[in-house]
N, C-alpha and C positions, 0 to 999 in steps of 0.2 A: 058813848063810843064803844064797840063793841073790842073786844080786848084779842089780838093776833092769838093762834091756837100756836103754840108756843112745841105743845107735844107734837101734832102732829106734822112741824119740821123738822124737831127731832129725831121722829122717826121715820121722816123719807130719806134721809142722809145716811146711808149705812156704813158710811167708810167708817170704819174703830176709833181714827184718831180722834173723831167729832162726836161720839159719845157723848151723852148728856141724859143725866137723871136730875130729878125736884131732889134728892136725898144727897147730893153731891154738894159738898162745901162750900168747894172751888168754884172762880167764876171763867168766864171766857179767856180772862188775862192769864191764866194757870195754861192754857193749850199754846199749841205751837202756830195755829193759824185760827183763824175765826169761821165756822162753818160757810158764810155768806156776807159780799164785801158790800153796802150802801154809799157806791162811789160820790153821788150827788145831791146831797138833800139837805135840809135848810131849818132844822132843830133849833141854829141861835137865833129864827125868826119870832115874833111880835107873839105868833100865831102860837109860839110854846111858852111862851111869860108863865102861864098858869100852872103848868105840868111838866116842862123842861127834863126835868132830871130823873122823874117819873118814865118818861118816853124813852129816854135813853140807855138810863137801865132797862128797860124792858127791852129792848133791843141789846145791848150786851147780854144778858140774862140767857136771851137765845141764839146765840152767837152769833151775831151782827155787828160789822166792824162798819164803821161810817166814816164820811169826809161833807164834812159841813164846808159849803160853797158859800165864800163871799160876795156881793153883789154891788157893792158903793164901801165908803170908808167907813162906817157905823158897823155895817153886818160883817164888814172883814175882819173887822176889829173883833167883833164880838164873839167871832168863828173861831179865833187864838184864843179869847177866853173861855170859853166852854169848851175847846179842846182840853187846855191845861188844868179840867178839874178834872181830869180822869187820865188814869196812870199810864192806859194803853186803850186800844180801840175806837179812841177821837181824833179825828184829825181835820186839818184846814187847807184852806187858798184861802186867796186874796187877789180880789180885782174886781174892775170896774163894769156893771154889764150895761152893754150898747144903749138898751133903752135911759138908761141914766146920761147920758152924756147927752139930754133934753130934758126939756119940764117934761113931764111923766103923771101917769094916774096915780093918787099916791095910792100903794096897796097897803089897806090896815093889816094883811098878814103878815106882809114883810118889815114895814118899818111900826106899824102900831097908831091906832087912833088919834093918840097926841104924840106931840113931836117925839122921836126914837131918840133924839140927842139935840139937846140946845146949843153943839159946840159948831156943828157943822152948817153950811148952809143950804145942803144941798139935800135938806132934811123938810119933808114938809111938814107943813103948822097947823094943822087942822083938819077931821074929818073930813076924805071927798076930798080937798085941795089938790091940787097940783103941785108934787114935788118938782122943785128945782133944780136945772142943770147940775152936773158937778166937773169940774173941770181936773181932769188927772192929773196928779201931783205924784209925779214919778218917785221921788225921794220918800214920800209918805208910805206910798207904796213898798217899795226897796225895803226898808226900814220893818216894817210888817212880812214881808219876805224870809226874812233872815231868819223867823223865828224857824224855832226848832219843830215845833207842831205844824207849818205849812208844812202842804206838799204838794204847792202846786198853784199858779197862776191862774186867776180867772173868776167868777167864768164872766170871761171878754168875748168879742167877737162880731155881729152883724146883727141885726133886727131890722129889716123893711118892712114891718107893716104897720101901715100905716104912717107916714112920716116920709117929709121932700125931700129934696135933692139935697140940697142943703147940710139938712143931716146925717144922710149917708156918707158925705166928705166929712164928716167929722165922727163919724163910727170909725171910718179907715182908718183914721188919724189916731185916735186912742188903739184902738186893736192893734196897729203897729209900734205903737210905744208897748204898749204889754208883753208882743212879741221879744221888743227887746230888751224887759225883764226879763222875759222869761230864761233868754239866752245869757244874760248878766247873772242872775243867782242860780242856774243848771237846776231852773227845777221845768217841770211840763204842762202846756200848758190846756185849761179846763175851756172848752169853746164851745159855744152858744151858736148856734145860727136858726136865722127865720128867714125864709124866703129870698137867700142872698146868696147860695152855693157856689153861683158862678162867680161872685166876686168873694167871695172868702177864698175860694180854689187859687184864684189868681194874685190876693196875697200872698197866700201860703208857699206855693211854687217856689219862688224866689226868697223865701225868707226861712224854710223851713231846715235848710241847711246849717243855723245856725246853732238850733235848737239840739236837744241831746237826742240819742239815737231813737229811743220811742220819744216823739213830739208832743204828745198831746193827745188826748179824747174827745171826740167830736157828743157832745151831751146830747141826750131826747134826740138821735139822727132821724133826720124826717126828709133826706135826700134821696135820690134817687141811684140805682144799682149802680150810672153811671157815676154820679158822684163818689161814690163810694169806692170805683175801682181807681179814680183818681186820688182819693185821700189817703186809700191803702196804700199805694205807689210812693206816698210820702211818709210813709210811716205810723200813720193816725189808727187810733184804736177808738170803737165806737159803744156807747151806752144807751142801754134800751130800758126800759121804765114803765107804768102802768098803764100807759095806753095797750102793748101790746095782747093784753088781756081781754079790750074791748072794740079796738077801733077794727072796724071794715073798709078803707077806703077803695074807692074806686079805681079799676084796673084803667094802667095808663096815665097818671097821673100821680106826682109824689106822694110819699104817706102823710107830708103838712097839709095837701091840698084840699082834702075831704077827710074826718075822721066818725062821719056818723057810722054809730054804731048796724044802720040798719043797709050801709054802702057796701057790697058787697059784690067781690071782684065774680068773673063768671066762673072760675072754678069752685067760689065758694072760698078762696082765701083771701086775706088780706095782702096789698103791697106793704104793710108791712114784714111780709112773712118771708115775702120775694126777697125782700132784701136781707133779711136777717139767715136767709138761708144761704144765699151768696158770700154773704163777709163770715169768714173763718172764727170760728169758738174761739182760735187763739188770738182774737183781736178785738173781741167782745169784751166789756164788762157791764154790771146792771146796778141800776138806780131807781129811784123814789120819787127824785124832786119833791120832797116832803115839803110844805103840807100839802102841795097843788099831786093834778094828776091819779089820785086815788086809783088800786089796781080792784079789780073784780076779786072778791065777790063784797068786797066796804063801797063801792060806788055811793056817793055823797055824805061819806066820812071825810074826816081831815088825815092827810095822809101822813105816814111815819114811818121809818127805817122797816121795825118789823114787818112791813108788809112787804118786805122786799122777796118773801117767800113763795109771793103769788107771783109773781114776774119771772122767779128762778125756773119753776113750774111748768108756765106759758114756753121759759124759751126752749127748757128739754123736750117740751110737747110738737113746737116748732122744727126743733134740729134731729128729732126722733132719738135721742141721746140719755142716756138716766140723768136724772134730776144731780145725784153724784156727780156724775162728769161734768155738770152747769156748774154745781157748787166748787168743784177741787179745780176747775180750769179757770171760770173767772179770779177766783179768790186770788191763782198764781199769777194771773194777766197782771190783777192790781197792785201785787207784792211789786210786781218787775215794772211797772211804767212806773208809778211814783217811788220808787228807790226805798222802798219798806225793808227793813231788818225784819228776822223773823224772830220769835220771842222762844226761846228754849226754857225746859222746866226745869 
């Protein structure tokens, strides 16, 4: 796997406070903020058993601050304890994602070859099997909340594809219990959606008042400008990631709906671009979704926080803004929706 060029993020960040040499002692924990924040990505997965803390420090190293997203009760759990080996720069959620609240494909990266945990049931058992429902257990939940290393519920929310009616009434039905975690422990929450805008919009509506004043981050947004003016209206703040870097989809149609790279809107730009140039820098932040999603120029590498640098890139190149103002704006976006302290020397 070819290794993030570590200098030459270094040296596109010119702001003084973000200074960074190979000859300096200190680590990213010694500065007052982290050059680049990796709101979403997924380190305590299966997929990093082998190199875990390798990955991680490599991405602290380069100042990269993360929040490892829980997905079922195994991976939430496991996102408080690989937060809690590091002093500063780790951090968690907790919750349950849609696709889980069914039998599901079990993904080796997520939960691992053989069972990720014999305590749960909702663990599959074998290569290729079918993981099993898992039914939200709100108190389990709660209880995981509390810690000091979350910061944040989720990532909960919708997934229709592929899957009946059936269990779209019972996506709503968890998603609405998380919401009101989310609202119970004041923290915000991390939200998932595929193909389901209109009804995650129409949960949200009426329940987002409950929530604290920034709600939530809409992850991987793959909605449309309209959505988008609706979720801003509520408060929601939106995370872009390494498709940005590749996908072309087709003018007219959301950026979920087509992502070939060879789709190409008739100006030449992407509806993703449309969109990300609509919703406000100061309601952006950027992510990974490690290991999936790989950004250009690692295409069918396994993806990791450090690459968070190509995305930052992409979106200065997008918003015609220096690469600086991507990094000193999201990083403040991420301080202030998840309730971050800043760390003085």
């Amino acid at each position: 796997m070819p290794t993030p060029n570590l200098s030459r993020l270094a040296e596109q960040i010119e702001d003084p406070r973000f200074l960074w040499t190979k000859n300096r002692d200190r680590t990213i924990a010694d500065y007052m903020t982290p050059r680049l924040f990796d709101v979403h990505t997924h380190t305590q997965f299966a997929a990093f058993h082998d190199d875990r803390d390798t990955v991680i420090r490599r991405a602290l190293d380069a100042g990269v601050w993360m929040i490892n997203v829980g997905t079922q009760r195994d991976t939430s759990k496991s996102a408080i304890e690989t937060a809690h080996r590091y002093s500063e720069g780790v951090y968690a959620t907790v919750g349950l994602h849609p696709i889980h609240t069914e039998k599901s494909y079990h993904d080796e990266q997520e939960l691992g070859t053989f069972p990720y945990s014999q305590e749960y049931e909702n663990v599959g058992e074998e290569k290729g099997f079918t993981s099993r429902a898992e039914e939200f257990d709100y108190e389990y939940y709660k209880n995981l909340a509390e810690d000091s290393k979350v910061v944040g519920i989720g990532e909960c929310g919708l997934d229709y594809y592929r899957l009946s009616e059936e269990t779209k009434e019972k996506q709503k039905d968890v998603f609405l219990k998380q919401i009101e975690l989310a609202a119970d422990v004041k923290k915000p929450l991390m939200v998932h959606c595929r193909n389901a805008f209109s009804d995650l919009i129409s949960i949200l509506q009426p329940t987002t008042s409950n929530l604290l004043p920034n709600p939530g981050v809409i992850h991987f947004f793959t909605g449309t400008v309209d959505d988008a003016r609706k979720l801003l209206d509520l408060g929601f703040s939106f995370s872009f990631g390494g498709v940005i870097t590749f996908a072309r989809p087709v003018r007219g149609k959301s950026p979920e709906a087509t992502a070939a790279p060879s789709a190409r809107a008739s100006n030449g730009a992407s509806d993703y671009e449309e969109v990300i140039k609509f919703i406000p820098l100061d309601r952006i932040l950027l992510e990974t979704d490690a290991p999936y999603v790989t950004p250009a120029p690692y295409r069918g590498k396994r993806n990791e926080p450090a690459y968070i640098s190509e995305v930052a890139r992409k979106m200065a190149e997008i918003k015609k803004v220096s690469l600086n103002n991507v990094s000193e704006t999201t990083v403040k976006n991420t301080f202030s929706l998840f309730g971050l302290a800043i760390a003085r020397e």
